[in-house]
N, CA and C of each residue as an Amber inpcrd file, in Angstrom:
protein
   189
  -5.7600000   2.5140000  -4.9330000  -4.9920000   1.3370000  -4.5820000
  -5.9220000   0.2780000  -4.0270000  -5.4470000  -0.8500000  -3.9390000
  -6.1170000  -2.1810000  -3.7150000  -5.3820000  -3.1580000  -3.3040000
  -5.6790000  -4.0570000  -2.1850000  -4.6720000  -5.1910000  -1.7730000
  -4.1480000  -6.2470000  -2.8490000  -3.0320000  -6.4180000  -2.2810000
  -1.8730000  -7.5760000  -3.6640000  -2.7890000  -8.5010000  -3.4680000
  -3.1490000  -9.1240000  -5.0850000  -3.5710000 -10.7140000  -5.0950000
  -2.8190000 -11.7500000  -4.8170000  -1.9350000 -11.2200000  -3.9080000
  -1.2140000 -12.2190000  -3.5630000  -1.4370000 -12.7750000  -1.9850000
  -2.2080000 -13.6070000  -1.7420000  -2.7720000 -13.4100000  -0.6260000
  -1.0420000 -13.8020000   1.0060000   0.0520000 -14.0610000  -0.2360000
   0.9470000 -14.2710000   1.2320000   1.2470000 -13.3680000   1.7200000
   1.0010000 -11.7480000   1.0860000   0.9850000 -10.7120000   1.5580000
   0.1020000  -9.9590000   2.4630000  -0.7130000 -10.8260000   2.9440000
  -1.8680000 -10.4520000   3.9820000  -1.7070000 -10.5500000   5.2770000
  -0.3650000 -11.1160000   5.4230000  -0.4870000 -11.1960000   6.8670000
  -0.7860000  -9.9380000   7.9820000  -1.8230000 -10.6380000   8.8310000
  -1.7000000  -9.8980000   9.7630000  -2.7580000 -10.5690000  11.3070000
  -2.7310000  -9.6000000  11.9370000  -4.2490000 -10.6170000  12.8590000
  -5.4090000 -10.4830000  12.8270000  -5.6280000  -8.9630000  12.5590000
  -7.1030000  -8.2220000  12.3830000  -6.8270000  -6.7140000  11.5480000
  -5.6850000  -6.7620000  10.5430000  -5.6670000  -5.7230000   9.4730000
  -4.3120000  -6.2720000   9.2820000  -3.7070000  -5.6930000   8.0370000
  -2.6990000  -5.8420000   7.6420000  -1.4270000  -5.5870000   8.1960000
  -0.2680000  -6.6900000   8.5350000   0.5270000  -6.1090000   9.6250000
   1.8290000  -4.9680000   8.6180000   2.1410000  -5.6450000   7.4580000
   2.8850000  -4.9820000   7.1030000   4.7370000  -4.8720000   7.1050000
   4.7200000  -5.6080000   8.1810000   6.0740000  -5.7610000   8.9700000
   7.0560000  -6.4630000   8.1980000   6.6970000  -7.2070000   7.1930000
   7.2010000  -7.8450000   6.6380000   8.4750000  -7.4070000   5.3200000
   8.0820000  -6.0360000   5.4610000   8.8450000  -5.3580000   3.9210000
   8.4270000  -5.3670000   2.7920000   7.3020000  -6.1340000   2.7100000
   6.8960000  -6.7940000   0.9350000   5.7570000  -5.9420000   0.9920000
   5.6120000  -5.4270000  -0.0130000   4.5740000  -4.7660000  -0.7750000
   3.2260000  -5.3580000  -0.5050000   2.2240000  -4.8050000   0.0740000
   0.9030000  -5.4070000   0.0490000   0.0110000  -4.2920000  -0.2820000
  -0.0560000  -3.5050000  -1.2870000  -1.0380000  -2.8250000  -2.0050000
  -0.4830000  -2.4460000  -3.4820000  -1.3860000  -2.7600000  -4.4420000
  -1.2670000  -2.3450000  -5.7770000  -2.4100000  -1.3130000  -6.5410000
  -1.5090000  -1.3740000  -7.4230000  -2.6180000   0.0920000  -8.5030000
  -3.6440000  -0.4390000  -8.4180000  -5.1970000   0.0880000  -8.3040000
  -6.0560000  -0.7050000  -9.0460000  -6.5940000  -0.5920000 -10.4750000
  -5.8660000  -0.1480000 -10.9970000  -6.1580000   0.2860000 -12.6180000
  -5.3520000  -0.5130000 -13.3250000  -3.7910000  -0.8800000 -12.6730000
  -3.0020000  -1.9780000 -13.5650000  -2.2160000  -2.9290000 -12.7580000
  -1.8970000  -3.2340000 -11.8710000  -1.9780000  -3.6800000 -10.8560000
  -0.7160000  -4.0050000 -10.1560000   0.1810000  -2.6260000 -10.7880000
   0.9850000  -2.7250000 -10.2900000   1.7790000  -2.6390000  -9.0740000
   2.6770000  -3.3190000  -8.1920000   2.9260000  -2.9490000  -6.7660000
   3.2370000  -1.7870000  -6.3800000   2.5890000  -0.9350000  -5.0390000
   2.8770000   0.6410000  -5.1880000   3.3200000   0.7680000  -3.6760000
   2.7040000   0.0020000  -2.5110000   2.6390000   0.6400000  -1.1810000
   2.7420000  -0.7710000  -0.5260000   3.3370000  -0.4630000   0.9740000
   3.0110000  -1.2170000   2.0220000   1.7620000  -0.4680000   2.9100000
   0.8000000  -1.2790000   3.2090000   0.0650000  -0.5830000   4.3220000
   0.4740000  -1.3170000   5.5580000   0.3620000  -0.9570000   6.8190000
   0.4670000  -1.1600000   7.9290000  -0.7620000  -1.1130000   8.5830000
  -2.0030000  -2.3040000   9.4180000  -3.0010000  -1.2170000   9.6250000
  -3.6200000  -2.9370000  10.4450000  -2.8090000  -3.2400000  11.0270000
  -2.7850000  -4.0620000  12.3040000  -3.0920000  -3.7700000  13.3290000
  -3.8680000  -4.2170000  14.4790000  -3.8740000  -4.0280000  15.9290000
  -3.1870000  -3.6480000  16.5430000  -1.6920000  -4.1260000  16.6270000
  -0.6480000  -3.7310000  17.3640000   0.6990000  -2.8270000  16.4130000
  -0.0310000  -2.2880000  15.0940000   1.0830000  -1.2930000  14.7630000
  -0.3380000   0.1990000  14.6380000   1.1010000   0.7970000  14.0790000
   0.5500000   2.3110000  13.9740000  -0.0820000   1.9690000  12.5380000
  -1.4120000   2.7210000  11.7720000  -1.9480000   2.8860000  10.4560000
  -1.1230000   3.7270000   9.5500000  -0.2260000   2.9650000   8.5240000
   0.3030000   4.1420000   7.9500000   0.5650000   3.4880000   6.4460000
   0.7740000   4.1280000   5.4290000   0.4400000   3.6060000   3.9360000
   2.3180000   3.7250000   3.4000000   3.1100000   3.1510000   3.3860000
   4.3280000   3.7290000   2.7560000   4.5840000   3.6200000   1.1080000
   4.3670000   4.6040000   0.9530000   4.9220000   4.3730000  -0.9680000
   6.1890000   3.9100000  -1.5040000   6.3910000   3.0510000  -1.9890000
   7.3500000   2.6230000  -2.9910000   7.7980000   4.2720000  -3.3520000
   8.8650000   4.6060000  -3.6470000   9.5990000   5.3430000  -3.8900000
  10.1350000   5.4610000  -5.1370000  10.5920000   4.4690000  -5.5430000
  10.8940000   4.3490000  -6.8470000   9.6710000   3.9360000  -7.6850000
   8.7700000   3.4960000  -7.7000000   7.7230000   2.8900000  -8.3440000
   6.2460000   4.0510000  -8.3080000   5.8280000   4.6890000  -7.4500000
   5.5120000   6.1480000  -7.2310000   5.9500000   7.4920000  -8.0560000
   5.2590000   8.4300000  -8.5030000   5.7470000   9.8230000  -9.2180000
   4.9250000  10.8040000  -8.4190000   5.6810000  11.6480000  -7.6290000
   5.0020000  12.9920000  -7.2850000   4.9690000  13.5770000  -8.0760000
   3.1200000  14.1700000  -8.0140000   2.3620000  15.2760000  -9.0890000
   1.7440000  16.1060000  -8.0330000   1.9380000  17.1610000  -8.5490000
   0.4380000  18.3780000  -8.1180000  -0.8020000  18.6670000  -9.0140000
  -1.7480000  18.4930000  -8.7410000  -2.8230000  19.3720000  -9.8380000
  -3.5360000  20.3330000  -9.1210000  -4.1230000  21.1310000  -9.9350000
  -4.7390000  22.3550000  -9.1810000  -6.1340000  22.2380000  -9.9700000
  -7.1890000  22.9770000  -9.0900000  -8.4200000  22.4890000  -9.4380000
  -8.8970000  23.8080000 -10.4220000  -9.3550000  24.1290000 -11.2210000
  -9.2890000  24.9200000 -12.6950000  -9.7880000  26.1440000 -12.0760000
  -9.7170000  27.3830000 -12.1770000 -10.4300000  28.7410000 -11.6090000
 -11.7320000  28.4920000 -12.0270000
């Protein structure tokens, strides 16, 4: 993942605040919107996934 080129999604003071609801991280392979990060001074660091836009996988590493 990689921050939205959208730079109105940057707010924050000294990391990304996040607070806002809007998506500020995308795929970096296609660039599509995937996560909010949170990772501001005055919040907690935490990455939330889009839910609908996200697919849980497992892989296992080969014997």
């Amino acid at each position: 993942m990689e921050t939205h080129p959208d730079v109105s999604r940057m707010y924050g003071c000294c990391g990304l605040a996040g607070t806002d609801g809007r998506l500020n991280l995308v795929c970096a392979g296609c660039g599509n919107e995937l996560a909010t990060l949170q990772a501001d001074c005055y919040t907690q660091n935490q990455v939330t996934l889009d839910f609908v836009r996200t697919i849980r996988s497992f892989s296992r590493e080969p014997d």
